[in-house]
N, C-alpha and C positions, 0 to 999 in steps of 0.2 A: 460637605463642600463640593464635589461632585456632581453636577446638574446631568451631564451625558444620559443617564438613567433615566429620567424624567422629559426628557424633551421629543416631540412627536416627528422624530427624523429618523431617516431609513441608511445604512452607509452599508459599504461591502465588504467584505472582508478580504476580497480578492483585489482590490486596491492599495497600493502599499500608503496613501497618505490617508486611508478610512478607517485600518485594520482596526489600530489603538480605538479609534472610533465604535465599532463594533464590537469590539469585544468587551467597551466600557458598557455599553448598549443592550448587548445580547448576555454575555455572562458574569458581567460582575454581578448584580441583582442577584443572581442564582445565591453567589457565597453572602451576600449582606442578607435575604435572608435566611440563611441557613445559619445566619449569628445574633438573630433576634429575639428574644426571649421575655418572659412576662416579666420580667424586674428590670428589663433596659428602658433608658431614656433616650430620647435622641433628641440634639440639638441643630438645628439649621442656622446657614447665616441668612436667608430670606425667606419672606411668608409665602411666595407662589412655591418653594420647594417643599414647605411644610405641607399643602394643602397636597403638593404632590406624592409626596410620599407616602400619607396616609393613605391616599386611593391606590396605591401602588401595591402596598405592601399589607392595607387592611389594620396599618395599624394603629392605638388608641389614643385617640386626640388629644388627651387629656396628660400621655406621657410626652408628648414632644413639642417643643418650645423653638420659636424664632429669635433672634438674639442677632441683631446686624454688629459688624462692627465698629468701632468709635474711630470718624473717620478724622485725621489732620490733616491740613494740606498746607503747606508752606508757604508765606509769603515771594512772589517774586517781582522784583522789577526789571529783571534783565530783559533785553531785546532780542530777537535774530534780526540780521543784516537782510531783508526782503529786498527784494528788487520792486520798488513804489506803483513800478504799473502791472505788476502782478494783481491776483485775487486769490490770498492764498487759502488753503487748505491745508488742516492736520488731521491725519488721519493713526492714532496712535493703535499698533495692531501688531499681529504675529503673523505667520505663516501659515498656523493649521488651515483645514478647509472652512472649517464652520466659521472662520474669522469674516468669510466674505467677502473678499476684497475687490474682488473683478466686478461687485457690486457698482462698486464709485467709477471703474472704468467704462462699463455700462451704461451709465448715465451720462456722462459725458459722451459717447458716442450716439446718442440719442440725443442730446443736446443740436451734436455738429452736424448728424443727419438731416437737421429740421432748421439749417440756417442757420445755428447759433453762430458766434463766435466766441470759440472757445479758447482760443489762444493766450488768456488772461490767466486761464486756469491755471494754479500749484499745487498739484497736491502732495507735501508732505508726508513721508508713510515712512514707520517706522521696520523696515525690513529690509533687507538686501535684494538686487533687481532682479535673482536667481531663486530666492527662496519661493516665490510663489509661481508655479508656471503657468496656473490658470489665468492669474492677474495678468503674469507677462502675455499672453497668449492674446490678451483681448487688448491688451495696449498697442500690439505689433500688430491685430489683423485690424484695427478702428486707428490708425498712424497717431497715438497718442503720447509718441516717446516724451515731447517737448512738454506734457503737461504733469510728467510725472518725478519725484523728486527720491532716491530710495535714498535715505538718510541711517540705513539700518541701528542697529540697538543702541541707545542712547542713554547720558546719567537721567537721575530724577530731577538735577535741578537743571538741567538741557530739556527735559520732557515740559517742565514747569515753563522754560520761557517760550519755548513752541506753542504752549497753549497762550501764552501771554500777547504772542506776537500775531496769532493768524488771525485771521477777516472769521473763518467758520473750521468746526471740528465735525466729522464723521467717524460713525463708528456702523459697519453694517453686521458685525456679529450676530448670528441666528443663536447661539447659543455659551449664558454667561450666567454664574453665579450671582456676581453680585454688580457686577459696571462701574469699578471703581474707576475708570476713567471720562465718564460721565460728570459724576458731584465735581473730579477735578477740573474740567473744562466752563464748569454751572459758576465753579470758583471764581472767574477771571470773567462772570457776566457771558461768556460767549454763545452765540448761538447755535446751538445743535441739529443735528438729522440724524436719527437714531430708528435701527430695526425695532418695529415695535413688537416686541419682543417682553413675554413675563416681567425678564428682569429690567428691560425698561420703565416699564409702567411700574413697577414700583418704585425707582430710586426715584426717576428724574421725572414722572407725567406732571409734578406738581411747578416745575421750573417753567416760567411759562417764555426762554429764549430755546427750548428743546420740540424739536416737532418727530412724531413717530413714524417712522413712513413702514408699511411689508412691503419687504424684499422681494427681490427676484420680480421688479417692477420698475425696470430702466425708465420710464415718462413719469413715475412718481420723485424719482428719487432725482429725474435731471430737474423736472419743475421746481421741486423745493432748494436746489442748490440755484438755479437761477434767481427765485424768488429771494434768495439770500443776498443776491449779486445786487440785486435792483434794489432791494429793499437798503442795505445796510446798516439796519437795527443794533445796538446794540442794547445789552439787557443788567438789569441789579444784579451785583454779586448774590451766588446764591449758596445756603447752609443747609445741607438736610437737615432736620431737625428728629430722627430716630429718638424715640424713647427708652429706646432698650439699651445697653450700653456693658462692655468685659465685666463690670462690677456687678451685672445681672447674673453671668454666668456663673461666676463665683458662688454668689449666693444663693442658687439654685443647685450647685452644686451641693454644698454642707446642708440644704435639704432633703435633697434627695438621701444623703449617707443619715442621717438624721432619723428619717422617717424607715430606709429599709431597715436601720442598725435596731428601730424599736422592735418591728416585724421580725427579727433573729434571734431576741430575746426570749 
């Protein structure tokens, strides 16, 4: 469950918000594999970490299995109370740094450089207006107090009508498992702008209200939220349809014990 290992990014240890970062990066891998051995399995929750990990670690394709998992998502019809001449934005996200958030602020400031009028913009983000100072940084030095909304940690089914209620969802994370807030936004038709990122391209590249943008690319990422503005698309509820599902793992499970318990005999 773990991607940090696997992701082709550099952080410092000499940074107090990268340290956890690097040292998932630089020395975990050390002890995982110092705990690998010819009779282990290993199970992933997505196939771009499986392909990872084999090159990673050299190890046998044939013992390690993808296995997403079975995703629900709750009906909702509740509302947020928007202000109607807004355009808003959900932006469901954390703090850490790989979450990216100065991303969105970026693009908006690239927007308002170039004539936009940006004043429409909401973006809802799920964090407190202190936890990220990068984010803050680039809202206070691009005057973008007014555009931005910190609604910090939220229930699921407050998460559920946010995505219910906004125009578009952003998520600029450089680095994710599996993007479970992705299928839940694909859930309610909505249109996306997503780092195109591994873990993108496998949950959501098939949702066609989802566009991929690389990061660290302020004119890509303001074009496509403009483009979202003008356009106002909306798109079919969408189901990933994964075939793998918990009842997989089970029963790979009592094979595996199955097959070594014959080998002990």
């Amino acid at each position: 469950m773990q991607a940090i290992p696997f992701v082709d990014r550099k952080w410092s240890p000499f940074k107090k918000s990268e340290r956890s970062l690097w040292f998932y990066k630089n020395i975990y891998p050390f002890f995982m594999s110092m705990n690998l051995g010819k009779k282990h399995y290993v199970v992933t929750q997505s196939k771009w970490i499986k392909h990872e990990f084999i090159k990673k670690f050299k190890f046998p394709k044939e013992k390690i299995f993808a296995i997403r998992p079975i995703i629900k998502i709750s009906n909702c019809t509740e509302k947020i109370k928007f202000n109607n001449e807004d355009y808003n934005i959900f932006c469901p996200s954390s703090a850490f740094v790989y979450k990216n958030n100065r991303e969105i602020a970026n693009a908006i400031a690239y927007l308002k450089s170039n004539g936009q009028d940006v004043s429409m913009l909401k973006v809802h983000i799920t964090i407190n207006k202190n936890d990220d100072p990068m984010l803050l940084d680039a809202i206070i030095k691009n005057k973008l107090t007014n555009n931005f909304n910190f609604i910090g940690r939220i229930t699921y089914e407050n998460m559920l009508a946010f995505y219910n209620s906004s125009d578009l969802v952003v998520f600029p994370s450089y680095l994710e498992t599996f993007g479970l807030p992705l299928l839940e936004a694909a859930s309610f038709g909505k249109p996306i702008i997503v780092s195109n990122e591994g873990y993108a391209q496998e949950v959501i590249s098939k949702y066609k209200g989802a566009k991929l943008i690389d990061i660290n690319s302020p004119k890509k990422w303001g074009d496509a939220i403009l483009d979202e503005v003008n356009n106002g698309e909306t798109y079919n509820k969408y189901k990933a349809d994964f075939k793998e599902s918990w009842k997989d793992l089970f029963t790979l499970i009592i094979k595996i014990i199955k097959k070594e318990g014959m080998k002990g005999v």
